[in-house]
C-alpha positions as CSV (number, residue, x, y, z in Angstrom):
1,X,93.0,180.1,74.2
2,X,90.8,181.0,77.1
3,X,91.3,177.7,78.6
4,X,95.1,177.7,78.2
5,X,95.4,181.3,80.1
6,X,93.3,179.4,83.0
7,X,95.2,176.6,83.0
8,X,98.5,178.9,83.1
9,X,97.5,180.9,85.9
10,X,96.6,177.6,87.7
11,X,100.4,176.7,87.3
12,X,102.4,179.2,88.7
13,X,104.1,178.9,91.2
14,X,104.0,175.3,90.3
15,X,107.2,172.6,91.1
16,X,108.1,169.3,90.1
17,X,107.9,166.9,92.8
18,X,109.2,163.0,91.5
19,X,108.6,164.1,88.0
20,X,104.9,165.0,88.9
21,X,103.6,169.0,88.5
22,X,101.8,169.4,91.9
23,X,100.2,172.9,92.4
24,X,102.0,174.2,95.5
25,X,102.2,177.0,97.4
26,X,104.3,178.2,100.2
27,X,103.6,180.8,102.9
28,X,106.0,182.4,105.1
29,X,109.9,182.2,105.9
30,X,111.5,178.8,105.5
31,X,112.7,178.8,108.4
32,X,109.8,178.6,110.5
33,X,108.1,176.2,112.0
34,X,106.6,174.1,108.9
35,X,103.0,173.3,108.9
36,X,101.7,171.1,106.1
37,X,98.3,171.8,105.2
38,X,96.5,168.6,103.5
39,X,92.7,169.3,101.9
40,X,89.8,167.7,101.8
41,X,88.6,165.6,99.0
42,X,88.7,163.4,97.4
43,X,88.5,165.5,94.5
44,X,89.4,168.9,96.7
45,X,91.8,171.8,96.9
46,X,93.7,174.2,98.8
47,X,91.7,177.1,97.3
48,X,89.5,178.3,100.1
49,X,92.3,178.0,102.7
50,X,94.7,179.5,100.2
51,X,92.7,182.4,99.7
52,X,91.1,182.9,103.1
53,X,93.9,181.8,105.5
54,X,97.2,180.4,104.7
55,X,99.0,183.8,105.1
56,X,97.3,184.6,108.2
57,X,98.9,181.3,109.5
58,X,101.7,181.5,108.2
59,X,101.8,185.5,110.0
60,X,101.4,183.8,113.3
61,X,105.3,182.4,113.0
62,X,105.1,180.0,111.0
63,X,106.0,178.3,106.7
64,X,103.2,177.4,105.8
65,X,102.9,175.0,102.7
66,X,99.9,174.2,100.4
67,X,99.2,171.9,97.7
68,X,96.8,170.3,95.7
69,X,97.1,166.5,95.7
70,X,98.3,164.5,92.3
71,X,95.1,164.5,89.9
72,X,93.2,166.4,92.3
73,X,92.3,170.7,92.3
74,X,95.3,172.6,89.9
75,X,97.7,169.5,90.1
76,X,98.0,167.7,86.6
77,X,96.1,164.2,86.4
78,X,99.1,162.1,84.9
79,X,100.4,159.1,86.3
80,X,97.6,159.7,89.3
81,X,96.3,155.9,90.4
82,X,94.4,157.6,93.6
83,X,95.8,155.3,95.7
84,X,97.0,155.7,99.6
85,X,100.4,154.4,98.8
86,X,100.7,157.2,96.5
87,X,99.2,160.0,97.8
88,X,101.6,159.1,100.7
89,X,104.8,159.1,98.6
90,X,103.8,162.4,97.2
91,X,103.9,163.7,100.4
92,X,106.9,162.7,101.6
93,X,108.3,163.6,98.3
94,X,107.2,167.0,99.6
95,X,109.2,166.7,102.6
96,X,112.2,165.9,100.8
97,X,111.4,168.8,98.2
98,X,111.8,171.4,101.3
99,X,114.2,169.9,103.5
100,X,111.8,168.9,106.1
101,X,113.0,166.8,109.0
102,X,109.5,167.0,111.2
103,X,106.2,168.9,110.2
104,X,103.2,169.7,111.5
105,X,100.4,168.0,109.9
106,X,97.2,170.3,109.2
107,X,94.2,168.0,107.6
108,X,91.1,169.1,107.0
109,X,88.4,166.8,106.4
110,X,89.5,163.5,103.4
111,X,93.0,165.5,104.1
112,X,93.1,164.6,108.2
113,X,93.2,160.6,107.2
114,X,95.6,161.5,104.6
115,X,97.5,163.3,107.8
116,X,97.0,160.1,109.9
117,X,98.0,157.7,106.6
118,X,100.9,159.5,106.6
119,X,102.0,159.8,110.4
120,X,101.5,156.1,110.7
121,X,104.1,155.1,108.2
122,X,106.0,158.2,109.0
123,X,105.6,159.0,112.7
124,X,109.2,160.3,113.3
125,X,108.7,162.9,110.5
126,X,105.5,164.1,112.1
127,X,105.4,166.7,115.2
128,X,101.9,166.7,115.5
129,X,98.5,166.3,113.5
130,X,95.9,168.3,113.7
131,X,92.3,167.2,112.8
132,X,90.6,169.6,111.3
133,X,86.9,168.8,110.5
134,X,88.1,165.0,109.8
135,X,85.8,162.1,110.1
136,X,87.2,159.3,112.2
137,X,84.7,156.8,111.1
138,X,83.3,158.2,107.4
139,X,80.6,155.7,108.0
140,X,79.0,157.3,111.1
141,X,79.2,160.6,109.5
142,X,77.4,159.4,106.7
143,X,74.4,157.6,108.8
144,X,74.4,161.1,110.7
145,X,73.6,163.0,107.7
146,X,71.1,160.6,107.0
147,X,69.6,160.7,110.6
148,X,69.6,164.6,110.4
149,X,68.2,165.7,107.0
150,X,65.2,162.7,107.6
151,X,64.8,165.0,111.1
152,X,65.1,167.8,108.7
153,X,62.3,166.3,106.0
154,X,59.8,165.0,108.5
155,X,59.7,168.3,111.0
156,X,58.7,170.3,107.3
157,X,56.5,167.6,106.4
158,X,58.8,167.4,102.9
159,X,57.3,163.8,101.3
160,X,59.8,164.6,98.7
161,X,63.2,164.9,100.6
162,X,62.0,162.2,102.4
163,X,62.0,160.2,99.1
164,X,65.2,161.0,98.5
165,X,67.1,160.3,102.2
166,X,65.6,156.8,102.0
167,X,66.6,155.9,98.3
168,X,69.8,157.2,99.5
169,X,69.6,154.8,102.1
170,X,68.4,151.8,100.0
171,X,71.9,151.8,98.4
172,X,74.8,149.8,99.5
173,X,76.6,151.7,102.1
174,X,79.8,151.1,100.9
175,X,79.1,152.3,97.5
176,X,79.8,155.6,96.1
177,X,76.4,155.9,95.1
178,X,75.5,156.0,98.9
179,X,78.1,158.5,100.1
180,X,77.8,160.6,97.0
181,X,74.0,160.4,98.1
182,X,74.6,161.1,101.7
183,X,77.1,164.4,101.0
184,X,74.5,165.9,98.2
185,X,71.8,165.7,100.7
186,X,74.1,167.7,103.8
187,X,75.1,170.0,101.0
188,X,71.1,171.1,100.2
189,X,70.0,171.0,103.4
190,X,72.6,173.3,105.1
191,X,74.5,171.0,106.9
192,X,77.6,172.6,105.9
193,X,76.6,175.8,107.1
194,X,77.0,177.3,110.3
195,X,73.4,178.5,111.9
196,X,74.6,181.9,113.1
197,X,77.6,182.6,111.3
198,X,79.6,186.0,112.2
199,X,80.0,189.2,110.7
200,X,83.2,188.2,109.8
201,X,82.9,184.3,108.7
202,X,80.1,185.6,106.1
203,X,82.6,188.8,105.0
204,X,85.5,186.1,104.4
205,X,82.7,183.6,102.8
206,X,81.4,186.6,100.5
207,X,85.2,187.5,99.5
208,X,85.8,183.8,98.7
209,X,83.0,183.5,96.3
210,X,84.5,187.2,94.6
211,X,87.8,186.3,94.3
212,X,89.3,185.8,90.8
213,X,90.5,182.8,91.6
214,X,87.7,180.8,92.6
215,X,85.8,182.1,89.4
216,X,88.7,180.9,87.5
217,X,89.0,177.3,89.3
218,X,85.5,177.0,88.8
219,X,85.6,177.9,84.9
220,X,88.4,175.4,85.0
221,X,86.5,172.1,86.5
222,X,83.7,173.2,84.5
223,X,86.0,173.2,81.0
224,X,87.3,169.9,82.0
225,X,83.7,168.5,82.5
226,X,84.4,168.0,86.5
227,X,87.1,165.2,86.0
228,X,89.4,166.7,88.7
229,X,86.5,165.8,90.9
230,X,84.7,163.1,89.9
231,X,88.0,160.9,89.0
232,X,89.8,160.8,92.2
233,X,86.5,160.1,94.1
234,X,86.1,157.1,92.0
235,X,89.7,156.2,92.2
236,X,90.1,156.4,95.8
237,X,86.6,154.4,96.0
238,X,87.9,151.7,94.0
239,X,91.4,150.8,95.1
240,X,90.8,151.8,98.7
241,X,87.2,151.9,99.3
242,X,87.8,155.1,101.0
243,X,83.9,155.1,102.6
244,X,84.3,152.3,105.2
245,X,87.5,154.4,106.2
246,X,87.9,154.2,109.8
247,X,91.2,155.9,111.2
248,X,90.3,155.4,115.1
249,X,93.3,152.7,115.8
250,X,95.4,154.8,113.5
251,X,95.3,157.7,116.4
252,X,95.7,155.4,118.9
253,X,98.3,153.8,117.5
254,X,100.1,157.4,116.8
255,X,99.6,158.2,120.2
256,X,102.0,155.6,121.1
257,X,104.0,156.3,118.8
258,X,105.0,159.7,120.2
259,X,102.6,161.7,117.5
260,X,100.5,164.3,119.5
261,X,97.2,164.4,117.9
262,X,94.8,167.5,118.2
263,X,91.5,168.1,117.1
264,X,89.3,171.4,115.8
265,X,85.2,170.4,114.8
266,X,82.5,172.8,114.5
267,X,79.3,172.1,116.7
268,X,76.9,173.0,113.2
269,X,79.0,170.7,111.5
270,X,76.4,168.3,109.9
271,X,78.8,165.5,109.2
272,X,78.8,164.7,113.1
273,X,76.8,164.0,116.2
274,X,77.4,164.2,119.9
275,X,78.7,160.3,119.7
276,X,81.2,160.5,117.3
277,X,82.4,163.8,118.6
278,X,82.8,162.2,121.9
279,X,84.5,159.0,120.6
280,X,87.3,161.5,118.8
281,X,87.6,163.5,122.0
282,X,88.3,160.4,123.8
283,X,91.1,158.8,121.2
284,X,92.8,162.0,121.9
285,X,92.3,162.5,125.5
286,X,94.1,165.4,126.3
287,X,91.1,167.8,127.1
288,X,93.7,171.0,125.7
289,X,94.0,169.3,122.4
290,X,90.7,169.6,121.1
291,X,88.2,172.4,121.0
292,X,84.5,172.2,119.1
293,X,83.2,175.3,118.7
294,X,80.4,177.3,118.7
295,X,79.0,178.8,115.2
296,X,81.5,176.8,113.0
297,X,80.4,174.1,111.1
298,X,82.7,172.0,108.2
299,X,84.7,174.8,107.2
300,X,86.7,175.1,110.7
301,X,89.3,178.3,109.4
302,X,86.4,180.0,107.5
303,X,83.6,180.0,110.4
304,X,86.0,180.3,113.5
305,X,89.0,182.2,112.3
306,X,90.3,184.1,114.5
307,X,89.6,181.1,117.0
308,X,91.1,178.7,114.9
309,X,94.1,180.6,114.2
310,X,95.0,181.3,117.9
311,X,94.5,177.8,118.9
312,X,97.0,177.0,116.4
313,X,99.2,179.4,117.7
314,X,99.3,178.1,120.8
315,X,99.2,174.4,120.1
316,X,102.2,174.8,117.6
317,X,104.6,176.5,120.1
């Protein structure tokens, strides 16, 4: 019974999209500007950005919608294959669902290369994507992590967290073995975390990890011994060997093909270094359309709110 009552409030609000129950939820009035937020993963939600932000966004002018991809977070696993080509249908199903001629694109993190997947087929449906925290090349940011918690282990003389970086790194680097390695290691050594967070970031972090809905999410993958993460992580690694993803010439390419790309990173964001951060600013080239910012590290709306919200605001005019 107790799982049931979870699983129910994890539902509403629900709708069907091409016979599949997705977990969506809108913010704002339809008639709005539409901005499409897409989350990280694989194996992610909207949670955090549903509870700490969407409304906010949404109060700066604009319909904000939400969802939890097909087998991942609160959406129900059937029928999922955790493929691109999917994932990409399900999206424009979502277009179709609301009406949408043209969005926004908001990705954050996995969700910014489901943006640019999407842009690329669909570039006439998409006003603009914004990068939010996304790895152009997943394979640099996984030899950064690498680079910085071996930094991390020799400057505390740690023989033991040194063990682990390099059997980390004596695994094939395409495997999930490596990257589930690489992203275990950033997340116990901080690399996630912004150095000198605000009074405000650690007020909306503390309310996060309080709210009734993240306690019940977490009872939830708990119940359901962590299949709604482990299963799309597997499935995206093997029908798309999502961990050599590199979505550089994808930019480009939107670039040229009208798509005005924008880009939000955090400078204590673990996942990159000064040379992949350079390359992205580069692929987007317009010096207005990107900002990397100070105290802010993975979690780009959490960290840098207000920041992140006005940016928004003004790059979604």
């Amino acid at each position: 019974m107790g799982q049931f009552l979870i699983l129910l409030i994890f539902l509403l609000g629900a709708v069907c999209v091409n016979a599949q129950s997705l977990y969506i939820k809108t913010f704002g009035n339809p008639t709005d500007k539409p901005v499409i937020y897409l989350h990280g993963g694989p194996g992610g939600s909207i949670l955090d950005f549903e509870i700490t932000t969407a409304e906010k966004l949404a109060a700066q002018g604009f319909f904000v919608i939400a969802y939890d991809r097909r087998g991942e977070g609160r959406s129900e696993n059937d029928q999922a294959q955790f493929t691109y080509e999917q994932t990409v249908n399900d999206l424009n199903d979502l277009y179709n669902q609301y009406n949408l001629k043209t969005a926004t694109l908001l990705g954050h993190s996995f969700g910014g290369i489901v943006g640019a997947l999407y842009a690329e087929r669909f570039p006439e449906k998409t006003e603009r994507l914004i990068l939010a925290g996304t790895p152009v090349s997943l394979q640099q940011s996984l030899k950064t992590i690498l680079q910085t918690v071996s930094a991390i282990a020799t400057s505390k003389r740690d023989s033991t967290l040194l063990q682990q970086v390099n059997r980390v790194k004596s695994f094939d680097t395409a495997s999930i073995y490596y990257s589930s390695g690489c992203f275990m290691l950033a997340m116990q050594n901080g690399l996630y975390t912004a150095k000198n967070p605000s009074a405000s970031a650690t007020k909306l972090f503390t309310d996060l990890q309080n709210n009734e809905l993240l306690k019940n999410y977490t009872s939830f993958i708990t119940a359901n011994n962590y299949k709604t993460v482990l299963n799309p992580t597997m499935g995206f690694w093997k029908n798309e060997s999502y961990t050599l993803i590199d979505i550089s010439e994808k930019i480009k390419s939107l670039k040229e093909k009208g798509v005005a790309v924008y880009g939000i990173y955090g400078k204590d964001d673990g996942l990159f270094d000064t040379t992949h951060i350079r390359t992205i600013q580069d692929i987007i080239g317009c010096e207005n359309r990107f900002a990397w910012l100070e105290n802010c590290s993975h979690g780009v709306f959490i960290d840098q709110q207000e920041v992140f919200l006005e940016l928004l605001k003004n790059w979604i005019r």
